[in-house]
C-alpha positions in Angstrom: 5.3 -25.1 -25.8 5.8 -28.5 -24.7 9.1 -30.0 -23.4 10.0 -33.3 -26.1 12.1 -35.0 -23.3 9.5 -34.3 -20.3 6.1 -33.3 -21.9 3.6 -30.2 -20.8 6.2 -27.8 -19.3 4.2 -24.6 -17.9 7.2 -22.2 -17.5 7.3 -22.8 -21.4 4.4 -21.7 -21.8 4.5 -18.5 -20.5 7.9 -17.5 -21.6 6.9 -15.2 -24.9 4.5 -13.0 -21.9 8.1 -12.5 -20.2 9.6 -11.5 -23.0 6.5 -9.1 -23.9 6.9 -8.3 -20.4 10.7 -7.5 -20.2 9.8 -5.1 -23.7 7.0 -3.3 -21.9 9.5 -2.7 -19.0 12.5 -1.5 -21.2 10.3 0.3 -23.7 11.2 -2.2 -26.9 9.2 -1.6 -29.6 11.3 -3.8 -32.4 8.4 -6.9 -31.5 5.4 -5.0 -32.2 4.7 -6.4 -35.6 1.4 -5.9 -35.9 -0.1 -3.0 -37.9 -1.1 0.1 -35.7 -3.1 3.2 -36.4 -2.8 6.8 -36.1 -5.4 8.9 -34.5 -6.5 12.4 -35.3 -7.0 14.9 -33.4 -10.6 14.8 -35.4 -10.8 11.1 -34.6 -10.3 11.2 -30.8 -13.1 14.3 -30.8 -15.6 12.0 -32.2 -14.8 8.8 -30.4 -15.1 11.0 -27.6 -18.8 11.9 -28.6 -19.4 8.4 -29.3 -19.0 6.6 -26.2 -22.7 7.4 -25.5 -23.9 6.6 -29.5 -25.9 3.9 -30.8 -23.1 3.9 -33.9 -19.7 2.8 -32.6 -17.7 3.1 -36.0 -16.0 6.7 -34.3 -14.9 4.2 -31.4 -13.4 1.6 -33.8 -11.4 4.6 -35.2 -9.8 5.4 -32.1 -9.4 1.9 -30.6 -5.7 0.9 -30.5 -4.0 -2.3 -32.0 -2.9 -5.0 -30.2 1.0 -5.9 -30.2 1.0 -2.6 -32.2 3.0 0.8 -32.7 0.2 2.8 -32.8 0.5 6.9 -33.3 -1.5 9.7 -31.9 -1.7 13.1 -33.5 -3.6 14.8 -31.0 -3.3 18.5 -30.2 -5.7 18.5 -27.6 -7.6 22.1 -29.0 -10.8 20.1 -28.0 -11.3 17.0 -25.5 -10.9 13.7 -27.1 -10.6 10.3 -26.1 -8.4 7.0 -27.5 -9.9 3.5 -26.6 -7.2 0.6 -25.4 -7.8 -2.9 -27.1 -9.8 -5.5 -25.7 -7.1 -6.8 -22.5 -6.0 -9.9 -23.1 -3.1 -11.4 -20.9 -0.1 -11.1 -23.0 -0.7 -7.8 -24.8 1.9 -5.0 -25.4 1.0 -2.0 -27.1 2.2 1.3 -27.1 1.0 5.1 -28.2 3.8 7.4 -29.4 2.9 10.6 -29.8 3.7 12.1 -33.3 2.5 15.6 -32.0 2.2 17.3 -28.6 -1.0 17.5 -27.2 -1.4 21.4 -25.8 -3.6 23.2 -28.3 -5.6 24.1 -25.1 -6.3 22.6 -21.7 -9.0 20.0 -23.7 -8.5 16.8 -21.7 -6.7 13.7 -23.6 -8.3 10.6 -22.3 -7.3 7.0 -22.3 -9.3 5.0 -21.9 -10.2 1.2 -20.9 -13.6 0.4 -21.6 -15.8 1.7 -24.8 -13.6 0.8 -27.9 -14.8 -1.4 -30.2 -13.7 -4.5 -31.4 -11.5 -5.6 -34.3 -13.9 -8.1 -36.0 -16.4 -6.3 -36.4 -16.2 -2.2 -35.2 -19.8 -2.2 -34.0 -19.7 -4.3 -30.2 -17.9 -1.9 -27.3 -15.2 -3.5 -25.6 -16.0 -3.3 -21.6 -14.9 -5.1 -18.3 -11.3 -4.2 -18.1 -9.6 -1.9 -15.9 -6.2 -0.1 -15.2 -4.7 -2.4 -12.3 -3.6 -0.8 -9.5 0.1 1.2 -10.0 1.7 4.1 -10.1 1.6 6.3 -13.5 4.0 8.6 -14.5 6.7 10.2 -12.5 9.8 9.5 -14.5 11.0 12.4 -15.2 14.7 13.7 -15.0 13.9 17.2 -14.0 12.3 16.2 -10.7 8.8 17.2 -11.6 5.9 15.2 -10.2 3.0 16.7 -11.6 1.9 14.4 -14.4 2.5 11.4 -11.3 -1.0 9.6 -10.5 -2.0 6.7 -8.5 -4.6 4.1 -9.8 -7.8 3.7 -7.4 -8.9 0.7 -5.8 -6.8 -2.0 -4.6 -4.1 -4.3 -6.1 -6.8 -7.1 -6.2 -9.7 -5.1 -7.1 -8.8 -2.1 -9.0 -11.1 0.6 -10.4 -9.7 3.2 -12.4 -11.2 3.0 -16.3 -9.7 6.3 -17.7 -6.0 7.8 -17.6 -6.3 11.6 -18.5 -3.8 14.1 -19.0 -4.9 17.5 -18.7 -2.5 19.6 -20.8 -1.4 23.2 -21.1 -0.1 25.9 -23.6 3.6 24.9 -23.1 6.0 23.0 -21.1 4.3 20.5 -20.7 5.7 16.8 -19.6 4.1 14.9 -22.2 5.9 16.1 -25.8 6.3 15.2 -28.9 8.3 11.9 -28.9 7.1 10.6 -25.9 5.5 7.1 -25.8 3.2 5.4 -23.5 3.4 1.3 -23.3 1.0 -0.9 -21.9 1.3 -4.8 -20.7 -1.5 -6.9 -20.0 -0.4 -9.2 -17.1 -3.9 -10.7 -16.6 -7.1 -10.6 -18.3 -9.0 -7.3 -18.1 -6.1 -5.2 -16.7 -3.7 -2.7 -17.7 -0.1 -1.7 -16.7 1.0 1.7 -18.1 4.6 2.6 -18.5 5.2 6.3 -19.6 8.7 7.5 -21.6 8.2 11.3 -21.6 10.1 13.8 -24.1 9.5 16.8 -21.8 8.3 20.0 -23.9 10.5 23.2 -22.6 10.7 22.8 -19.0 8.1 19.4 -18.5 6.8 21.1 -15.2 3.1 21.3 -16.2 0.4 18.9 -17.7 -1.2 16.5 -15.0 -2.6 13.2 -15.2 -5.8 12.2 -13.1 -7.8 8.8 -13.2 -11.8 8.2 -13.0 
């Protein structure tokens, strides 16, 4: 906003990405009022299948909401993918998980590029990446095993896809846990986890591609 007394004031400007910012960071999800979704377990299957199809309405399906709560109710009994929005700087988001995904050791994939966009469900959302950070780790018993590095560098990253590899049971991603992302410049992603351990947390991995 501009500054009455002084005119154009930058800092303005860029104070409602702080506070998006600061509720990424701290895990606030009282400013997300946009309207999320919930994805199946049925859903993420076939958006999985339909990264490589000519008809992109399974995408749309399993494309996330911008400034959203959005849900997932994936078991992970089969591989499955959720698509992040298109990244525009300024966006918070963030994926609680209504169920716990360890039906089997089916991967449950995140990822960047492949969605489809809001207006119209049918053009894929591509060009944006995960930017370069640590993922995971916060856990009180100690565990690092769902802790991953992004690839590339902080100025060119490359990682496209977060995927968590589940297993039968105590694993660190349970039900209650939420994932948040920030998008502090065009076309890239920050991803800040809040697990709810299952039994002991000690199992489940994440990996990047």
């Amino acid at each position: 906003m501009a500054n009455p007394m002084y005119g154009q004031n930058k800092f303005d400007n860029t104070l409602d990405d702080y506070d998006k910012y600061l509720d990424f960071c701290a895990g606030y999800q009282g400013n997300l009022s946009a309207t999320g979704i919930s994805v199946s377990e049925a859903e993420a299957v076939a958006a999985l299948a339909a990264v490589s199809s000519a008809d992109q309405g399974d995408s749309y399906a399993a494309t996330l909401i911008a400034n959203a709560v959005n849900t997932s109710a994936v078991t992970a009994a089969a591989a499955g993918t959720i698509h992040l929005p298109t990244a525009s700087k300024g966006t918070h988001l963030c994926l609680d998980y209504a169920d716990v995904p360890d039906g089997s050791t089916g991967v449950h994939t995140i990822a960047v590029n492949g969605g489809a966009l809001l207006s119209t469900g049918s053009t894929l959302i591509a060009g944006g990446v995960l930017a370069k950070q640590v993922i995971g780790g916060q856990l009180g018993n100690g565990s690092n095993a769902v802790a991953i590095e992004t690839a590339g560098t902080y100025s060119a990253p490359t990682s496209v896809n977060l995927l968590y590899t589940p297993t039968t049971g105590n694993n660190a991603l349970g039900a209650g846990s939420v994932l948040h992302f920030f998008c502090p410049k065009d076309n890239e992603w920050l991803v800040r986890t809040f697990f709810v351990q299952q039994g002991t947390g000690a199992t489940g991995a994440y990996t990047v591609s």
